[in-house]
C-alpha positions in Angstrom: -37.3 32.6 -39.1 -33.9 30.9 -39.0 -31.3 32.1 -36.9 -29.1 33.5 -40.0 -31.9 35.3 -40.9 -32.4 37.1 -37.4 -28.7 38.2 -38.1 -29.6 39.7 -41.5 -32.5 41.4 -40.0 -30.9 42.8 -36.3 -27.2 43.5 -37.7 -26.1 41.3 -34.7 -23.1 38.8 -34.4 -24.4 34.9 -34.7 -22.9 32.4 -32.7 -24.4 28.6 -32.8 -26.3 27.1 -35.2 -27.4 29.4 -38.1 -30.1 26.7 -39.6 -32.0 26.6 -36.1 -35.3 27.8 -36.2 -37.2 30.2 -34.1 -40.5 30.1 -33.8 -41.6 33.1 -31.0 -39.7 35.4 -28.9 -40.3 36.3 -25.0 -38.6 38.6 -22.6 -39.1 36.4 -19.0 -37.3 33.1 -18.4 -40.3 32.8 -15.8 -42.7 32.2 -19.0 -40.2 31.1 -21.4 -41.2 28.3 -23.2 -39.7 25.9 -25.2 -38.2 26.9 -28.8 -38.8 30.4 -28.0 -35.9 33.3 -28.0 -35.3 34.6 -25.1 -35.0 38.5 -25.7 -32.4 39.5 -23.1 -33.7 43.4 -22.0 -32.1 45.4 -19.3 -34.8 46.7 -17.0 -34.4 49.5 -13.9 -33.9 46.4 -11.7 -33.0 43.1 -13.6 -30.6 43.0 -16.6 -31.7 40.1 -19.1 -28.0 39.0 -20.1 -27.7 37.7 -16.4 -30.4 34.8 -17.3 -29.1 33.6 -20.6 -27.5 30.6 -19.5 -31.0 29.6 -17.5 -32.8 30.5 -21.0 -31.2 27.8 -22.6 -31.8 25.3 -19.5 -35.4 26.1 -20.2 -35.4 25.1 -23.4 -34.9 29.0 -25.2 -33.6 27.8 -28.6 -31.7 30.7 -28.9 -31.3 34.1 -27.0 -30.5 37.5 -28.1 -28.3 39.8 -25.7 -25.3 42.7 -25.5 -23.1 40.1 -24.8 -22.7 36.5 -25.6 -22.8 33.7 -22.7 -20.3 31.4 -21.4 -21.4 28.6 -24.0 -24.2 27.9 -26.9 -25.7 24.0 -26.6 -25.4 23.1 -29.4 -28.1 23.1 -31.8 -28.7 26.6 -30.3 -27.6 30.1 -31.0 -27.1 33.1 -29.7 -27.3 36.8 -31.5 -24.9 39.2 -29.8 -26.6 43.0 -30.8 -25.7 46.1 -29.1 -29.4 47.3 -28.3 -31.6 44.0 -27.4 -35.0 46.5 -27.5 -34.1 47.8 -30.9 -32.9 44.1 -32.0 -36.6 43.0 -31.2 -37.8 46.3 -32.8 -36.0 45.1 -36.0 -37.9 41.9 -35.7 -41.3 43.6 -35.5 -40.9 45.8 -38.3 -39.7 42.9 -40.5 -42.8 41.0 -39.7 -44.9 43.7 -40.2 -43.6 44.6 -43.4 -44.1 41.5 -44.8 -48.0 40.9 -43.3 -50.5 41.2 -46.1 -53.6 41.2 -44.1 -55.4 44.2 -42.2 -54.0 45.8 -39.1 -56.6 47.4 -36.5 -55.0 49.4 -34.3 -56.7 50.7 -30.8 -55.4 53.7 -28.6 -57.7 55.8 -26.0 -57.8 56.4 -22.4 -59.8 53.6 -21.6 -61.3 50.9 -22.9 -58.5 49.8 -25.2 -58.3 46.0 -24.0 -62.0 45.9 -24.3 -62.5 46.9 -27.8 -59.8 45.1 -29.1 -60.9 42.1 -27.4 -64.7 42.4 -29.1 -63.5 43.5 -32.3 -61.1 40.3 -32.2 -64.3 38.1 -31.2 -66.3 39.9 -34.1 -64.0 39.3 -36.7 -62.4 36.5 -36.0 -65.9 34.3 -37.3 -64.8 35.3 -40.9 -61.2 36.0 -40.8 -58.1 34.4 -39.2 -57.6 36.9 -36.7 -54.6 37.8 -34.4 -54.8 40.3 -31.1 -52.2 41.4 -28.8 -52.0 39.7 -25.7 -53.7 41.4 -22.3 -53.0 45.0 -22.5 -49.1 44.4 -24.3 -49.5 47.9 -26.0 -46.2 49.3 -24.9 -43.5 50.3 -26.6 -42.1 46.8 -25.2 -45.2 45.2 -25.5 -46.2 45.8 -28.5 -43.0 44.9 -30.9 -43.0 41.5 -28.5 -46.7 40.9 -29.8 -45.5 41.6 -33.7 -42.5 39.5 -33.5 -44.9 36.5 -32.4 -47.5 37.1 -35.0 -48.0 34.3 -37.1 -47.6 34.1 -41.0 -51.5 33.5 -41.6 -53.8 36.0 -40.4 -56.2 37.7 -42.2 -56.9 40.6 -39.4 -54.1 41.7 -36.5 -55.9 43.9 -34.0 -53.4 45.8 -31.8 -54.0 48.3 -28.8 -51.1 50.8 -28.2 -50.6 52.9 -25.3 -49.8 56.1 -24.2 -47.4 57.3 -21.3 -45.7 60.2 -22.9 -45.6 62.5 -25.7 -44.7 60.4 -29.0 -45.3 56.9 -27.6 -48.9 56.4 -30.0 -46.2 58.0 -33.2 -43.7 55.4 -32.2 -46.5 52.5 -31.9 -48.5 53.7 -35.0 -45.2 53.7 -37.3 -44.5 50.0 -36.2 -47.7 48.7 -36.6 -49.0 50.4 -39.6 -52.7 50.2 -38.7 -54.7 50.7 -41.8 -58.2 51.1 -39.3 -57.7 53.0 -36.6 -60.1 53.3 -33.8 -60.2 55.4 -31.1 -61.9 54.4 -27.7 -62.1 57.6 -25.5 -59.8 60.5 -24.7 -59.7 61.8 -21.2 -57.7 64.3 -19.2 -55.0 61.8 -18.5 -54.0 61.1 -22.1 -54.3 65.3 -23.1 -51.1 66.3 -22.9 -49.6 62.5 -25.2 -52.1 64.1 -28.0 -53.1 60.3 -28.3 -55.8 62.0 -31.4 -54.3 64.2 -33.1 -51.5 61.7 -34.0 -53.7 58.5 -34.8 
């Protein structure tokens, strides 16, 4: 996606370069890697528009915060949105929409890392296949994993997790899983109704 249309799809400000093109998105200038935007999220301890100048020193081709920073490189951008979570939520949803393959998605109390992992292995000697990360099933996680999905899979297989009532709704309406597999439902996970809302 270019930058321009990152604007169209967050509603955000776009300073910089509107041709630039992103090609994956992360949340940690400790992994950041070069071309990516850097996602600027304000955590209970560390507030991602403090790191947006050392984004682009790392090579972040552009970055998306609450407020802009002191300069854009040129050849870089930056997308000033007033939520940075629901900005990257935007993101997801657009590149869900407009996958045409099959989403699997995976909830339960345990085993969700496991079964997405073999089910990925299974299917991924006939189809071009795409899986969430480690255990990025979050309501972080897993719009970072849909915003980096690539154009050409066949098969997406995401897991989404459960801390609190709604969390599996709010996972299940952004991923749109068309198979939906449940791994196990323990005492834990009772009182999120992880089941009844799959």
């Amino acid at each position: 996606m270019r930058a321009r249309d990152l604007e169209k799809i967050t509603g955000g400000k776009l300073l910089g370069d509107k041709k630039v093109y992103a090609n994956s998105f992360s949340i940690d200038t400790r992994t950041l890697k070069e071309g990516q935007v850097f996602v600027a999220l304000k955590g209970s301890r560390f507030d991602g528009n403090d790191f947006l100048e050392e984004a682009f020193s790392k090579g972040a081709v552009g970055v998306i915060g609450r407020r802009p920073p002191k300069t854009v490189p040129k050849g870089k951008f930056a997308l000033v949105v007033n939520d940075p979570l629901d900005a990257l939520r935007r993101i997801a949803r657009f590149k869900r929409e407009n996958f045409k393959g099959t989403v699997i998605g995976v909830v339960g109390s345990a085993g969700k890392t496991t079964t997405k992992d073999l089910i990925h292995f299974l299917l991924s000697g006939v189809y071009r296949t795409y899986k969430s990360e480690g255990n990025l099933n979050s309501q972080i996680g897993l719009p970072l994993v849909l915003a980096n999905m690539p154009q050409n899979p066949e098969v997406a297989v995401f897991e989404m997790g459960a801390s609190q009532l709604g969390d599996v709704e709010k996972l299940r309406a952004l991923a749109q899983p068309s198979v939906r597999v449940l791994t196990a439902l323990g005492e834990e996970h009772l009182q999120t109704s992880v089941a009844s809302r799959m």
